[in-house]
C-alpha positions as CSV (number, residue, x, y, z in Angstrom):
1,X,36.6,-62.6,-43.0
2,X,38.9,-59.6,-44.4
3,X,41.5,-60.1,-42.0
4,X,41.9,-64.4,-43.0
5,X,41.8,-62.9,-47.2
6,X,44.6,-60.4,-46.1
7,X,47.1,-63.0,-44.2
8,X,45.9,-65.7,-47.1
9,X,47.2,-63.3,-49.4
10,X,50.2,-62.1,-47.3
11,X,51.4,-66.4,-47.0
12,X,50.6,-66.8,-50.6
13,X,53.1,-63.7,-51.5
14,X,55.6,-64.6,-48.7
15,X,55.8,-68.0,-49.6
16,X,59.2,-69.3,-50.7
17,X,61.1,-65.6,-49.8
18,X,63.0,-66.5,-46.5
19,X,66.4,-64.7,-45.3
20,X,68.6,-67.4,-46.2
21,X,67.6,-67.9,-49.3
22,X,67.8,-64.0,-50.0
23,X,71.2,-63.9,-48.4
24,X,72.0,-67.4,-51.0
25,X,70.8,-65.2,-54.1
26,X,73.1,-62.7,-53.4
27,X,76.5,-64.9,-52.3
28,X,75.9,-66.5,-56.2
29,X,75.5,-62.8,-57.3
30,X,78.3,-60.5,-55.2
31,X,81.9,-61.5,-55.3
32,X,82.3,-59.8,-51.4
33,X,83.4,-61.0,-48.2
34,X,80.5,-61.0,-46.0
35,X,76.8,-60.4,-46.5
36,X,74.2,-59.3,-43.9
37,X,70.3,-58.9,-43.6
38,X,69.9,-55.7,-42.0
39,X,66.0,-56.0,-41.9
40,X,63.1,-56.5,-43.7
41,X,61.3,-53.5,-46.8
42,X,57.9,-53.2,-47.0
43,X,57.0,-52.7,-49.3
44,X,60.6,-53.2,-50.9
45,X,62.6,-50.5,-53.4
46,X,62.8,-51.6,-56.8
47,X,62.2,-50.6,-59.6
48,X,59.3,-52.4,-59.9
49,X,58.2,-51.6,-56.8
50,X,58.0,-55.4,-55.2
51,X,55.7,-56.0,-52.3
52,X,58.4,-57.5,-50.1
53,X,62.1,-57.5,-49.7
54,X,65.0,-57.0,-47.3
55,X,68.0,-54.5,-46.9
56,X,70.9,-55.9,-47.1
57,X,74.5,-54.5,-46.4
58,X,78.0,-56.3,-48.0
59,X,81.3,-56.0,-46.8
60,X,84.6,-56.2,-49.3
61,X,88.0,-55.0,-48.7
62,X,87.0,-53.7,-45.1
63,X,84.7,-51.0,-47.1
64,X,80.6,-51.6,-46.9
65,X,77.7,-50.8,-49.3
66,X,73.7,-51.3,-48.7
67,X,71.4,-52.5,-51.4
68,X,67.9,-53.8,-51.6
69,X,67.0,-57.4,-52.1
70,X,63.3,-57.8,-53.4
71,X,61.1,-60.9,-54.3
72,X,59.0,-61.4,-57.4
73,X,55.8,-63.0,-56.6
74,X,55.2,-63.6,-60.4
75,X,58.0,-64.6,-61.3
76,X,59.2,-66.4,-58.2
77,X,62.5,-64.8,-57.7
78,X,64.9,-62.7,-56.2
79,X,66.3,-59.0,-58.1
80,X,68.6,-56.7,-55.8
81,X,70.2,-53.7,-56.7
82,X,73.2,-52.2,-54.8
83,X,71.5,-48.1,-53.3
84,X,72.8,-45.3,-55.8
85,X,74.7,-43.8,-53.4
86,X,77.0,-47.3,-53.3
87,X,76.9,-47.7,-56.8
88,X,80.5,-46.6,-57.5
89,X,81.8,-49.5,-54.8
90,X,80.0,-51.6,-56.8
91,X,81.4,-51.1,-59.9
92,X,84.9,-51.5,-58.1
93,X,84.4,-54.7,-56.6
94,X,83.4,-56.5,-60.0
95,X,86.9,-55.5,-61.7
């Protein structure tokens, strides 16, 4: 009986937090040439510490930064952040 509450829980969190529609969030969000899915965070950095997630790498201008892409189970949606380390590209590309 533990196991079925765990993956009942694990469906009802996971629900509605596919790759495309991570990768979707973040075309509306970063003006860059290409974005990847580099593989799934569990649980996944944010600052609010999300259950689940994915990392995710973009491409501009030939150079690359990594980032986090997390879902919200209470509120039902996506929040990313670009890694500190990349921070600085990140402020470039949005000039």
């Amino acid at each position: 009986m533990p196991r079925a509450a765990i993956l009942l829980a694990t469906f009802l969190i996971l629900v509605g937090c596919s790759q495309e529609e991570a990768i979707e969030r973040l075309k509306r969000d970063l003006p860059v040439d290409s974005i990847e899915i580099i593989h799934a965070r569990f649980p996944c950095r944010s600052p609010e510490m999300h259950f689940f997630g994915y990392r995710f790498r973009a491409r501009s201008k030939g150079v690359l930064a990594l980032g986090d892409i997390c879902w919200n189970s209470l509120t039902r949606e996506w929040t990313w952040q670009i890694l500190p380390e990349y921070e600085q590209w990140f402020l470039n590309i949005r000039k």
